[in-house]
C-alpha positions in Angstrom: -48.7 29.5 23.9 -48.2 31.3 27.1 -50.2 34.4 25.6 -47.2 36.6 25.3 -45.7 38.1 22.0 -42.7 35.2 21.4 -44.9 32.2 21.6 -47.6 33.8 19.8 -45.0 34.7 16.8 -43.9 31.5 16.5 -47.2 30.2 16.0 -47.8 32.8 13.3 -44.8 31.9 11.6 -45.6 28.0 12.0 -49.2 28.7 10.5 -47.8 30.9 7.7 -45.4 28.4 6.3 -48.6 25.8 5.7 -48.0 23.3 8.5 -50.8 22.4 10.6 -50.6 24.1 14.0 -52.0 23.2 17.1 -51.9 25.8 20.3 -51.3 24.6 23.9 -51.6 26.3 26.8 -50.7 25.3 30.1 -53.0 26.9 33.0 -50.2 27.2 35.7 -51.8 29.0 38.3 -54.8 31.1 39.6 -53.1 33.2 42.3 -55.9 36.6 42.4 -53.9 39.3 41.2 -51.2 38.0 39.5 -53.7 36.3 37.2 -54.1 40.2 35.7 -50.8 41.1 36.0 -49.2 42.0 32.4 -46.5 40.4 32.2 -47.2 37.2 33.7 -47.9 34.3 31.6 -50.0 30.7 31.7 -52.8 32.7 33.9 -56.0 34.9 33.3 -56.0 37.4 30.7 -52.8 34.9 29.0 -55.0 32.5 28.2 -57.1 35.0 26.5 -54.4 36.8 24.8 -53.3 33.5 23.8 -57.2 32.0 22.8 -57.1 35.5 20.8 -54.5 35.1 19.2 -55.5 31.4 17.9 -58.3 32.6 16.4 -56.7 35.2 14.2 -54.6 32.8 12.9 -57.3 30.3 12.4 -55.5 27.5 14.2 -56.9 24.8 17.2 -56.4 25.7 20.9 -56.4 24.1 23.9 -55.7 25.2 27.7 -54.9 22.3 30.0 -55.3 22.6 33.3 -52.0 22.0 35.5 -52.2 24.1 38.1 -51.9 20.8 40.4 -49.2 19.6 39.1 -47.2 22.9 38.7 -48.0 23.2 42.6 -46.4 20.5 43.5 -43.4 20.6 41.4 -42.8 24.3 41.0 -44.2 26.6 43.6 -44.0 24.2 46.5 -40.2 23.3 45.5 -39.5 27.0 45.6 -40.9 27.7 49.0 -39.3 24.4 50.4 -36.1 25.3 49.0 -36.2 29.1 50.4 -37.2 27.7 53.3 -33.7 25.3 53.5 -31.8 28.2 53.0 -31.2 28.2 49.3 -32.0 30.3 46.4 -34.1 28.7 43.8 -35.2 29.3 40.3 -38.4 27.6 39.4 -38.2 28.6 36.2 -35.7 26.1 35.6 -37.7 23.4 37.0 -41.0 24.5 35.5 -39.3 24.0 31.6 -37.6 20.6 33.5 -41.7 19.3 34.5 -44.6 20.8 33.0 -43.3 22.3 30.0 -41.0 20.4 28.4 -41.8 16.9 30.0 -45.5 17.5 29.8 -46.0 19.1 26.9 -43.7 17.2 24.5 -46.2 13.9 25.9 -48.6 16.0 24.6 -47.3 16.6 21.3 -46.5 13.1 20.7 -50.1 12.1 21.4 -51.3 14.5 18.6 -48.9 13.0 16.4 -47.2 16.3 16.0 -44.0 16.1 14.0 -42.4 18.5 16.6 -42.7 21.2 19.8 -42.1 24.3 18.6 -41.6 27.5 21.6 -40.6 30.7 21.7 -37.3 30.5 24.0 -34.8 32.7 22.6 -32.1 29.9 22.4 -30.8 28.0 18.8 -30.8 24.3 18.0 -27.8 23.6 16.0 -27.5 20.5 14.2 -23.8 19.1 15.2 -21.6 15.9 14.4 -23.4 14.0 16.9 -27.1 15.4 16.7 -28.6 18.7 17.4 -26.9 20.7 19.8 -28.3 23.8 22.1 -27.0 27.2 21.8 -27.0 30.8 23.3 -29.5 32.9 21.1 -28.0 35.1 18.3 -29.7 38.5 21.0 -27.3 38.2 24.4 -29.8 39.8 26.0 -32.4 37.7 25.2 -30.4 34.5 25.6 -32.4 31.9 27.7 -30.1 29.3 27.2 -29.3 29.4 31.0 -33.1 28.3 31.7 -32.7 25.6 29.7 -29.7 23.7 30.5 -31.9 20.7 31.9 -33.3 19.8 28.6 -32.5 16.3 27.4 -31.1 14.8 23.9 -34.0 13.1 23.2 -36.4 16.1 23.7 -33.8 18.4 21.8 -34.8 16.1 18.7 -38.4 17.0 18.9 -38.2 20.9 20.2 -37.5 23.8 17.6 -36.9 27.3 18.8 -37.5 29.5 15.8 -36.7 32.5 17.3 -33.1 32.3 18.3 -31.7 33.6 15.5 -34.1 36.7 16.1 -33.6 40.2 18.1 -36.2 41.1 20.0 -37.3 44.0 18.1 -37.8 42.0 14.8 -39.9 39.6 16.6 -42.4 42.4 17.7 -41.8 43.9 14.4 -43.0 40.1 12.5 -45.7 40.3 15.2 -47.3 43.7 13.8 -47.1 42.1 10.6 -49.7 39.4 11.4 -51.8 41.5 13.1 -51.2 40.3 16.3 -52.8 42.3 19.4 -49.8 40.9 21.6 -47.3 42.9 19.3 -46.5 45.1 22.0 -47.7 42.9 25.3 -44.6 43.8 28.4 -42.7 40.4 28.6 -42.9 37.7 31.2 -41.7 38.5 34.6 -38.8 35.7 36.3 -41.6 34.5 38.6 -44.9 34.3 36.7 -46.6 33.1 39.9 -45.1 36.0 42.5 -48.3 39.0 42.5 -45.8 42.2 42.6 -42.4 40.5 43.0 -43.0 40.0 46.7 -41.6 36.3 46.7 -41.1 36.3 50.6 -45.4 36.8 50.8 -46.0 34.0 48.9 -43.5 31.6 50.4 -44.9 33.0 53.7 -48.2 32.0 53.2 -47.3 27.9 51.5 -44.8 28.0 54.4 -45.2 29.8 57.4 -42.4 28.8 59.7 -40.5 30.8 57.0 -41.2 33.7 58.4 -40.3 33.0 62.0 -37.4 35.6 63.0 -33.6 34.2 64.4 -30.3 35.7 64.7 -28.1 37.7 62.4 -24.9 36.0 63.4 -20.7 37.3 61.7 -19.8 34.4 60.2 -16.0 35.1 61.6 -16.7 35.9 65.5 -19.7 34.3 66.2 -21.5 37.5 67.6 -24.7 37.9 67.6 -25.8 41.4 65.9 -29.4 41.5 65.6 -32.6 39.6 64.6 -33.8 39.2 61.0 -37.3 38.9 60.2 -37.6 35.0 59.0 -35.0 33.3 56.4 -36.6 33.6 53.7 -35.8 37.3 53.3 -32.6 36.3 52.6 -30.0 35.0 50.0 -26.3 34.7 49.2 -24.9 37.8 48.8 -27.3 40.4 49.8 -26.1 43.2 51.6 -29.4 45.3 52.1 -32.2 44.8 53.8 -30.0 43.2 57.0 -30.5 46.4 59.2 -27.0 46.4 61.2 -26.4 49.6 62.7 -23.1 51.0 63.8 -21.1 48.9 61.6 -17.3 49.6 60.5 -17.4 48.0 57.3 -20.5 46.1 54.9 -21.5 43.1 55.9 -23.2 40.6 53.1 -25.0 37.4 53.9 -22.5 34.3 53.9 -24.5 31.4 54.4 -28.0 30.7 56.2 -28.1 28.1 58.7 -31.5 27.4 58.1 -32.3 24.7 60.9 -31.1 26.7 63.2 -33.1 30.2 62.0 -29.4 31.8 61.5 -28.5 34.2 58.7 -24.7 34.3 58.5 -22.9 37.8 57.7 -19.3 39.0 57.0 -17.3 40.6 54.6 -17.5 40.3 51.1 -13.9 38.7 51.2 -15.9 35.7 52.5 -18.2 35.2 49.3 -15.7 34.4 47.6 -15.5 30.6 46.0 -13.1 28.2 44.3 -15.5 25.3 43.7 -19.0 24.4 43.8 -20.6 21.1 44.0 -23.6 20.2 41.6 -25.9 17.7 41.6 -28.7 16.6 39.3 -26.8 16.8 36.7 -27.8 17.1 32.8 -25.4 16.5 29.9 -26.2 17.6 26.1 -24.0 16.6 23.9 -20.3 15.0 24.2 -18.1 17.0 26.7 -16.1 19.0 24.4 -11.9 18.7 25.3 -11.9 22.9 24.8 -12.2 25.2 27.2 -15.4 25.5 29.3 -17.2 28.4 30.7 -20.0 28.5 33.1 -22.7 30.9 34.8 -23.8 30.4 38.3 -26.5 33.2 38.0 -28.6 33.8 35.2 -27.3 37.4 34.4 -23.7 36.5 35.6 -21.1 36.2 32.8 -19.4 33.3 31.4 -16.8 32.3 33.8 -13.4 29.9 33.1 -13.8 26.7 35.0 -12.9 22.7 35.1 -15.0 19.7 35.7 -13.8 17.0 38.6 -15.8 14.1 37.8 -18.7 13.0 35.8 -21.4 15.6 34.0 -24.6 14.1 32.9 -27.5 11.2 34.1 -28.2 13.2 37.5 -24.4 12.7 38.6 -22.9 14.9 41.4 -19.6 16.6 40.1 -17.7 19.3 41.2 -17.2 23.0 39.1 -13.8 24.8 40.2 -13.4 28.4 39.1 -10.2 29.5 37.3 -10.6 32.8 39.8 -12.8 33.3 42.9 -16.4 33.6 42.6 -18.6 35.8 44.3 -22.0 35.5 45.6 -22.6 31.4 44.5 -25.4 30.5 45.9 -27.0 27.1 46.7 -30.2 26.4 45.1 -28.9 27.9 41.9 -28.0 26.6 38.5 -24.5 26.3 36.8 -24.8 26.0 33.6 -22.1 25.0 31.9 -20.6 25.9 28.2 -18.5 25.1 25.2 -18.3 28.9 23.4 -22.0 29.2 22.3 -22.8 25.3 23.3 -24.9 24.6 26.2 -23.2 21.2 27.3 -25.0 21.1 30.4 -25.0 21.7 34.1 -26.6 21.0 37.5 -28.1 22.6 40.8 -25.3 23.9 43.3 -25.5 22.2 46.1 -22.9 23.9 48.2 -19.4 25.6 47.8 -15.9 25.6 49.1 -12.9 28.0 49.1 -11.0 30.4 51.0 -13.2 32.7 52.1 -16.5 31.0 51.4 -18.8 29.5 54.5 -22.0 29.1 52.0 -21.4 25.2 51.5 -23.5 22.9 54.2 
């Protein structure tokens, strides 16, 4: 129960059907102002939406403190990783570690019969076992998030809400009673105060901030400083601050031993193949067509596999047509039609006009 409206719904709808419901929350992270920030979640006035919540429905609550170990395993990841030039998602790793890992140990030691959360996604059950697919809402859909989540913990997770539009879910929440009915969903980075991720990488990392050259990709010339490599990811265009310049420049690549952000056209972001590593497999790999995103708001793009998918292997993606703007640090997330089968963390990427890989 992060104290927003989903979670909270779905323990409504657990404790309405009879079952015998028990409310986790996961402290995360006490970070000043963020902690009051609506719209955040695992922090502050969460927990006491969520401790609120808990008590109209009459159910047992606990917090657990992991600020630690999200410390370690999210935020510092994410500041290492902008900090080596890539572009992370640590939302991703935080359902990889503390929430699914962690919490599903904790369900077991209740002797819960399963995890129930409110991702918009849909477990399927499918000739070989359940199976995870896009939400019913596309614009809810956090299948993407969720790619790294393994067959056995598929068994013991439920998503009850997949099948559900948004609106219906705050509609079932105004039903119950809830306060939280009409709470402003989670932001991407519950832990950033005000969306300034370059201030908080800043401060766990300060050589991030340490200025270098803006370098063109093609030529090699020099055209200006930037202001540390953090600022910067795959595919930007603003914020580089180039005057006098005949046609947009994006970011290419960042060369981040050397404090050098890499610029050129956009012809050069394009990309035939990425390599991902770490990867996940759910399911068998269907013989159909696949599809994959490399962004989590990116659509569904036609690609083929060379090599394996699945037990942390390294395999490499190749795009049908050129991709633009594939970042390292990012997921690709792999599909069968609605089927999540899996997916990995791009490592780097290769193709006519792409100089991102390293």
């Amino acid at each position: 129960m992060s104290g927003g409206v989903d979670s909270s719904v779905v323990a409504a709808l657990a404790a309405h059907s009879g079952a015998e419901v028990i409310g986790v929350t996961l402290q995360l992270y006490d970070y000043g102002p963020s902690t009051g920030r609506k719209g955040a979640c695992c922090a502050g006035d969460d927990i006491r939406d969520a401790r609120k919540v808990a008590d109209r429905l009459g159910i047992a609550h606990y917090v657990v403190d992991h600020e630690s170990r999200f410390r370690e395993e999210v935020v510092d990841r994410f500041a290492d990783d902008y900090l080596a030039g890539k572009t992370p998602i640590p939302c991703i790793r935080c359902n990889m570690g503390p929430k699914f890992t962690d919490l599903l140990a904790m369900a077991r030691e209740f002797g819960a019969d399963c995890l129930a959360t409110g991702h918009y996604v849909r477990r399927v059950e499918g000739a070989c076992g359940p199976e995870l697919h896009r939400a019913f809402d596309p614009a809810r859909d956090q299948s993407y998030f969720l790619y790294g989540t393994t067959e056995a913990q598929l068994d013991f997770l439920r998503f009850p809400l997949g099948g559900l539009p948004k609106q219906e879910t705050r509609a079932i929440a105004d039903s119950f009673g809830l306060a939280v009915a009409a709470k402003p969903d989670s932001q991407d980075i519950c832990f950033v105060p005000d969306g300034d991720y370059a201030k908080v990488v800043g401060a766990i990392r300060p050589e991030g901030i340490l200025p270098g050259e803006i370098v063109h990709a093609q030529s090699g010339e020099v055209l200006g400083e930037h202001r540390g490599v953090i600022h910067y990811t795959v595919g930007q265009r603003r914020g580089l601050e180039i005057g006098g310049l005949k046609e947009p420049l994006y970011v290419t690549g960042i060369d981040a031993p050397a404090r050098r952000v890499l610029v050129g056209p956009r012809a050069m972001l394009a990309v035939q193949s990425a390599r991902i590593v770490e990867t996940n497999r759910i399911g068998p790999l269907p013989g159909e067509s696949l599809t994959a995103k490399v962004r989590s708001l990116a659509k569904p793009v036609a690609v083929t596999l060379d090599g394996p998918l699945g037990d942390g292997a390294s395999t490499t993606l190749h795009f049908a047509q050129p991709e633009y703007g594939v970042a390292p640090g990012q997921a690709a997330v792999i599909y069968a039609g609605d089927r999540v089968v899996g997916g990995g963390w791009i490592d780097s990427t290769s193709g006519a006009g792409s100089s991102s890989g390293a």
